[in-house]
N, C-alpha and C positions, 0 to 999 in steps of 0.2 A: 504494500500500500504506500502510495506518497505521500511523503510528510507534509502536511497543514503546512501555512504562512507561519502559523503562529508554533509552528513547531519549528520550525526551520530561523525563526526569531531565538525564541530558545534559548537553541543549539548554540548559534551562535553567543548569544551574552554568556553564555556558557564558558568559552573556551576563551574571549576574554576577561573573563574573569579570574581565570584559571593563568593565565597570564600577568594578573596586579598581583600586590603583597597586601594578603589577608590578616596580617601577622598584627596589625596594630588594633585592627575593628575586632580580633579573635579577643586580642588582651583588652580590652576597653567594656568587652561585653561580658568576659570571662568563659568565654566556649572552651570544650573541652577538646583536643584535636588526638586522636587515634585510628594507628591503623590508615592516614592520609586521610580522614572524611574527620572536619568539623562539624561538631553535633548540637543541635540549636533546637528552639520549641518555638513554633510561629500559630500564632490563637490557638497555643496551648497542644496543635498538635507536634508531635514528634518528627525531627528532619536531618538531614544529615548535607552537607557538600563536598565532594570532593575537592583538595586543595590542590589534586595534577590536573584531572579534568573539566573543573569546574560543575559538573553534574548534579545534580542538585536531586536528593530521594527523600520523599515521605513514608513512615512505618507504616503499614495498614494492614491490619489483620495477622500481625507479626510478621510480616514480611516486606519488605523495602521494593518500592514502586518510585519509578519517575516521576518527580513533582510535574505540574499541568504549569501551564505558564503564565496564569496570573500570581500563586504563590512563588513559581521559579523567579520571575523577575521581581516580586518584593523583596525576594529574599535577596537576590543579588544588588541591588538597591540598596538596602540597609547594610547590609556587608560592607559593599564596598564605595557608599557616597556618606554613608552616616560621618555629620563632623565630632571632631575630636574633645566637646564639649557638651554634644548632643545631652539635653536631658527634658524629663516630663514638667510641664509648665503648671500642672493642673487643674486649668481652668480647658473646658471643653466649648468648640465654635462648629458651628452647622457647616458642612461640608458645599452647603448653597453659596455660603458667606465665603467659601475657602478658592469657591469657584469665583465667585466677580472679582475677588481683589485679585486673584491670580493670572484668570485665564478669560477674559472677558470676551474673547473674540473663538473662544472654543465653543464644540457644539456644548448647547446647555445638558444638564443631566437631569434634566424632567423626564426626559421618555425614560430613561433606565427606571429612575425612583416608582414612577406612572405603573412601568410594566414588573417590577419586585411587589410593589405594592398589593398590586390585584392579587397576584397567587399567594403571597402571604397573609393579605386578610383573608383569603378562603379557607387560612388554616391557622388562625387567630389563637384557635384552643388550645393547640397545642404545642407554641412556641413556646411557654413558660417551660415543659420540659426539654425541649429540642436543647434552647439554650443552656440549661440543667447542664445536658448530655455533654455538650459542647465546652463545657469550662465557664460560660457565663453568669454574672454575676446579676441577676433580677435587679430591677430598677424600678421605681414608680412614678411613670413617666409615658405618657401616651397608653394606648391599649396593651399592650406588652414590648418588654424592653429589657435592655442587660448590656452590659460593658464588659469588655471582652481586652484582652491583657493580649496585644498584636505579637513584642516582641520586648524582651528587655522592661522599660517601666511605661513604655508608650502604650497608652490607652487607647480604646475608641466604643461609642455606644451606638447600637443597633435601636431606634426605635420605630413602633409599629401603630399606626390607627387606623383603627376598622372602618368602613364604610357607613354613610348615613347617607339622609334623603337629599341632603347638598354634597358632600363633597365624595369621591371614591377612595378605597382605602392607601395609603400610603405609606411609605418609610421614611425614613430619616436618619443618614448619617451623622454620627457629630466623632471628632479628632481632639485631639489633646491640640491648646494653641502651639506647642511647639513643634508639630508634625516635621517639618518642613527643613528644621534641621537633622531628621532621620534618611528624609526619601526625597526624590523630586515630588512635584504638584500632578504630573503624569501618572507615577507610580501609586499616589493615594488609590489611583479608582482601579489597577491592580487589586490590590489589598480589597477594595470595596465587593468589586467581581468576586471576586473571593470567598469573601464571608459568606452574601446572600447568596451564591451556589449554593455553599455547604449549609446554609440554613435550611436552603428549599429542598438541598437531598435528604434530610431530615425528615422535614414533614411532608414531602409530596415526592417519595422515591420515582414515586411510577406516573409521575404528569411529564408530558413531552418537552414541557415548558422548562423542567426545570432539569439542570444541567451540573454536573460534578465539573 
């Protein structure tokens, strides 16, 4: 089979990666390196990079799998752009607010929020345990909600409200205000793709919509 764009992206940030010295964001973060694979926990699940190849695996079901490429490139991201001072600020800002001052001329992220929104309110009930499952920390904050520990001490909170007879239901990201000294402003909606996948393979394994 031929590898996706988005595999073939990757791949690539892979093998430059695998090309810098990880040596400094290793010690900074306190990663443990054996055996050539630095071992890290990204929203709490378990991951590993190789430091020749840069390859990047997540444990699942005890057994080590290729990360997908929105966790691959966060991870490579915070590796190896996090500055040397990086720390959690926090106070949390709406990921809407993180978009105008940053990228004002990007496409807006209504339609992502629009189209997470709809399949997670259809499954409203059962996110207070998905996120449970997930490492999350319940919040009381819109119809269900929980903050979620990305990497290191950087934060970020998942919030969810259900649909009524004006508005349709929606999500809402919010970031620690100091994100941005961890990742680029690109890389957040990485991370973002991220999360709501794995929230949605949670509660709706078997809808078409929703995607690991």
């Amino acid at each position: 089979m031929a590898q996706s764009n988005y595999d073939i992206m990757r791949d690539d940030a892979a093998r430059l990666f695998a090309q810098t010295d990880h040596s400094s964001a290793a010690a900074r973060f306190g990663l443990q390196e054996q055996d050539g694979w630095l071992t890290l926990e990204f929203f709490g699940f378990p991951y590993r990079v190789s430091t020749s190849t840069g390859v990047a695996q997540r444990l699942v079901n005890g057994a080590w799998e290729t990360a997908g490429y929105n966790d691959a490139m966060t991870i490579y991201d915070l590796l190896g752009y996090s500055q040397p001072t990086c720390h959690a600020g926090g106070q949390m800002i709406n990921t809407r607010s993180l978009h105008i001052k940053m990228a004002s001329t990007a496409p807006s992220p209504t339609d992502l929020f629009a189209r997470h929104g709809t399949l997670l309110g259809e499954h409203l009930e059962q996110l207070p345990a998905a996120f449970e499952a997930m490492g999350g920390t319940a919040l009381k904050r819109g119809d269900a909600s929980a903050r979620f520990t990305v990497f290191a001490d950087l934060k970020m909170q998942v919030q969810v409200w259900a649909a009524d007879e004006d508005f349709p239901a929606t999500v809402e990201l919010f970031w620690d205000e100091n994100v941005l000294q961890y990742m680029h402003y690109e890389t957040v909606w990485y991370a973002n793709g991220f999360i709501l996948n794995e929230i949605e393979a949670q509660v709706a394994p078997d809808d078409p919509s929703s995607r690991r």
